[in-house]
C-alpha positions in Angstrom: -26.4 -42.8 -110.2 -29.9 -42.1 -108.4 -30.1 -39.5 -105.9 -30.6 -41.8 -103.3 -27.5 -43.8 -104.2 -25.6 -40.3 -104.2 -26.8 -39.7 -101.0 -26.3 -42.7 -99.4 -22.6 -42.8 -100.7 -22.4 -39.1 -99.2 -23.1 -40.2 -96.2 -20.8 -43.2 -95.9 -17.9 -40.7 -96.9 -18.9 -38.4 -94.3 -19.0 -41.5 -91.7 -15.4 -42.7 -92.8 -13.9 -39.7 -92.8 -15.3 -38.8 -89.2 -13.5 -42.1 -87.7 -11.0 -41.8 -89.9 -9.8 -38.6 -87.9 -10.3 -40.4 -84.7 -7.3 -39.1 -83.0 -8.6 -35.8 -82.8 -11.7 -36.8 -81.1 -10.8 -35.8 -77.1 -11.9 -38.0 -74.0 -14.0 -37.1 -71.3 -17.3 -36.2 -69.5 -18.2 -32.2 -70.5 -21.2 -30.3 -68.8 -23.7 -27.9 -70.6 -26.0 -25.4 -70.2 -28.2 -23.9 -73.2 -31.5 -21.4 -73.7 -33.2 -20.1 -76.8 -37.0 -19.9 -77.9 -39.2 -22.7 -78.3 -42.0 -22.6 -80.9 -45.4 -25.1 -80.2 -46.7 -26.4 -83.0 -50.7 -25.9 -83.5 -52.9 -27.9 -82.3 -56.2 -28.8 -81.5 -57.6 -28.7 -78.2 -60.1 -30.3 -76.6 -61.3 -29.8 -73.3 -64.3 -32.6 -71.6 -67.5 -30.4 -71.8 -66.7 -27.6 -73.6 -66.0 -29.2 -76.9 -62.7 -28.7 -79.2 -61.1 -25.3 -80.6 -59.3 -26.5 -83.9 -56.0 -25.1 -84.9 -55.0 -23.2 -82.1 -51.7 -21.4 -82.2 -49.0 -20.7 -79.7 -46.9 -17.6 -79.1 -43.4 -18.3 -79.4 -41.9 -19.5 -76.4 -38.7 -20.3 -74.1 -36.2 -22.8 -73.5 -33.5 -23.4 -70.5 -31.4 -26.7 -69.9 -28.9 -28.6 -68.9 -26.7 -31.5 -69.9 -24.1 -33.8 -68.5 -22.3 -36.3 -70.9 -19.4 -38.5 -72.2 -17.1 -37.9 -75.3 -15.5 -41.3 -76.2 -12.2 -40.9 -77.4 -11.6 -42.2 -80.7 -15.3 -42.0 -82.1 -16.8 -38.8 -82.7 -19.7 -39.9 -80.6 -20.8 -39.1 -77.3 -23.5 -39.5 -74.8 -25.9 -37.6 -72.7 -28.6 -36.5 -70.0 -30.0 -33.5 -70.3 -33.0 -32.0 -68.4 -35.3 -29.2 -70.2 -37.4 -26.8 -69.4 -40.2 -25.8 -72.3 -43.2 -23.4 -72.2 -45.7 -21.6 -74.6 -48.5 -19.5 -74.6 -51.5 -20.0 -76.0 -53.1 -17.6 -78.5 -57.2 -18.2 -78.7 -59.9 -20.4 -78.0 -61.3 -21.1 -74.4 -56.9 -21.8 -73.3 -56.2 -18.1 -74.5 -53.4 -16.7 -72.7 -52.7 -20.4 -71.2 -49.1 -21.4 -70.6 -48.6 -25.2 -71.8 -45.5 -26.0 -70.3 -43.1 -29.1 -69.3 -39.7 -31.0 -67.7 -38.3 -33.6 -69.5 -35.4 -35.9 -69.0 -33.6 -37.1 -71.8 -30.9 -39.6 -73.0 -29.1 -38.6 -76.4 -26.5 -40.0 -78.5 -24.7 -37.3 -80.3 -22.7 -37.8 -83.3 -20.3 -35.5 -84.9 -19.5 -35.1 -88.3 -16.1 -33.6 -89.1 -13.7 -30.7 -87.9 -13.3 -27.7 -89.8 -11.0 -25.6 -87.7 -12.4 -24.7 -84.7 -16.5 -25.8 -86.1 -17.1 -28.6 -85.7 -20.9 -29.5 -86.8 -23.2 -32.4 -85.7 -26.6 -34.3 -85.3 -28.0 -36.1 -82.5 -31.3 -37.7 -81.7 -32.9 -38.9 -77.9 -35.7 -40.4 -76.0 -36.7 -39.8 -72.7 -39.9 -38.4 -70.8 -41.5 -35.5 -70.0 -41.2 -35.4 -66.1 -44.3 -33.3 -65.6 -46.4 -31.4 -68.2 -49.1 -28.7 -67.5 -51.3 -26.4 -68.8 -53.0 -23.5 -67.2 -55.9 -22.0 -68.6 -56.2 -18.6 -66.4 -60.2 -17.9 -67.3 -63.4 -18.6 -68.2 -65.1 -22.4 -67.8 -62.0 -23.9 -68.6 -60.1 -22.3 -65.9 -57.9 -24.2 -64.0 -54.4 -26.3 -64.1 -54.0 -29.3 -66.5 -51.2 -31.7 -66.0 -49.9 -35.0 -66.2 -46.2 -37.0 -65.7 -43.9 -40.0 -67.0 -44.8 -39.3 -71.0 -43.0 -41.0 -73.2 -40.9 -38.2 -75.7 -38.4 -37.8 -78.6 -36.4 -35.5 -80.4 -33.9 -34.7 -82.9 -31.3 -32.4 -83.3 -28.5 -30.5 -85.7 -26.3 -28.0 -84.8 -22.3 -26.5 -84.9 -19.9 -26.5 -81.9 -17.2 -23.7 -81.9 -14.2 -24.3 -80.1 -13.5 -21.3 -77.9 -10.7 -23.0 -76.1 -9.4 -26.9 -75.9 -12.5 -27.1 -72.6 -14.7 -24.6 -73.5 -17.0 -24.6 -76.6 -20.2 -22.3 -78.1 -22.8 -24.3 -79.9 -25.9 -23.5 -81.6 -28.7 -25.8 -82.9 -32.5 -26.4 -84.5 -34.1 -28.7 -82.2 -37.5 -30.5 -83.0 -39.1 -32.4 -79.2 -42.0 -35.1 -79.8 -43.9 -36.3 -76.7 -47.4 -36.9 -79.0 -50.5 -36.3 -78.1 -51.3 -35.5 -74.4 -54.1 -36.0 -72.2 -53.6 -34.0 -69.4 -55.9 -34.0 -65.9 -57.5 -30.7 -64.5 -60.1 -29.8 -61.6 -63.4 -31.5 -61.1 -62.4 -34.3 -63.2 -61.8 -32.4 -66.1 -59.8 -33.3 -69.0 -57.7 -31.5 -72.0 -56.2 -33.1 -75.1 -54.0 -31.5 -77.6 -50.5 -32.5 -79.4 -47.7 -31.3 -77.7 -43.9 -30.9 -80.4 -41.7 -28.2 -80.3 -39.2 -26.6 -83.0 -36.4 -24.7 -80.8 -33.6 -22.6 -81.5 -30.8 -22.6 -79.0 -27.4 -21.6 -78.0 -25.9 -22.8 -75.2 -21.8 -23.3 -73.9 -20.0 -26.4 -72.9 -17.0 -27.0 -70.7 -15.0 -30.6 -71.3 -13.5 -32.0 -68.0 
């Protein structure tokens, strides 16, 4: 048997036995709150006039948000909207000491994978967009704040649930956010480029109506 095959039958097994438990799958819309650190990727940077700075880094960085969703009863599936909050600091070039940071809006479809006790562990993906973006440089020629709205974004997720109570849960989870490469507006007509992905760590609570 291949190790595709292998994993491809793991997976099925791990589908069927999610539904299979059904029953213990509870009903109802749940809120949650959540905050961690957010890590930007590096990234190039270019800014109209000044040229490009390649490989800048970020120092690490926060996350805060907020979800509202629906557990369907039966499926270990749910669905939500969640608003986040992101920002980053950058570490050289002519955006040193810059904060790149954004809002985004997001629908996700979450999908559970098994009970094991009170841990319950599980994936989830979404798309969305980043409600505002900006980036402000605080000196030097590039001075100034960036920003644009309504970009088009993605992410993934993975993380464990524990069951504190039947309504109340802890989670923790490795987030990675997508929303591409950015072109964001600044003063005098001004312009900056660079990639904009994220690889969070988070913990959060939720509380089950």
């Amino acid at each position: 048997m291949t190790f595709k095959t292998t994993f491809q039958a793991a997976g099925l097994a791990g589908l069927l036995s999610a539904v299979a438990s059904g029953a213990a799958w509870a009903e109802g819309f749940y809120l949650k709150a959540y905050g961690g650190a957010s890590a930007l990727s590096d990234s190039d940077i270019t800014i109209s006039g000044l040229g490009t700075d390649s490989g800048v880094g970020f120092g690490s960085g926060t996350i805060a948000g907020a979800a509202g969703g629906y557990a369907y009863g039966g499926w270990p599936v749910s669905a939500e909207l969640e608003w986040t909050y992101r920002t980053g600091d950058s570490d050289a070039g002519a955006t040193a000491g810059g904060d790149f940071a954004s809002t985004a809006l997001m629908l996700n479809g979450v999908w559970n994978l098994g009970k094991t006790g009170r841990l319950t562990p599980y994936v989830g993906a979404g798309v969305g967009v980043v409600t505002e973006i900006d980036f402000d440089v605080p000196a030097g020629a590039a001075a100034g704040e960036y920003s644009d709205t309504g970009i088009f974004a993605f992410q993934a997720f993975g993380g464990v649930s524990y069951a504190v109570t039947d309504r109340f849960s802890a989670f923790g989870e490795l987030r990675y956010f997508d929303a591409g490469s950015v072109t964001l507006a600044g003063p005098g007509g001004a312009t900056l480029s660079a990639d904009y992905n994220t690889l969070d760590v988070l913990a959060g609570v939720s509380f089950r109506f």
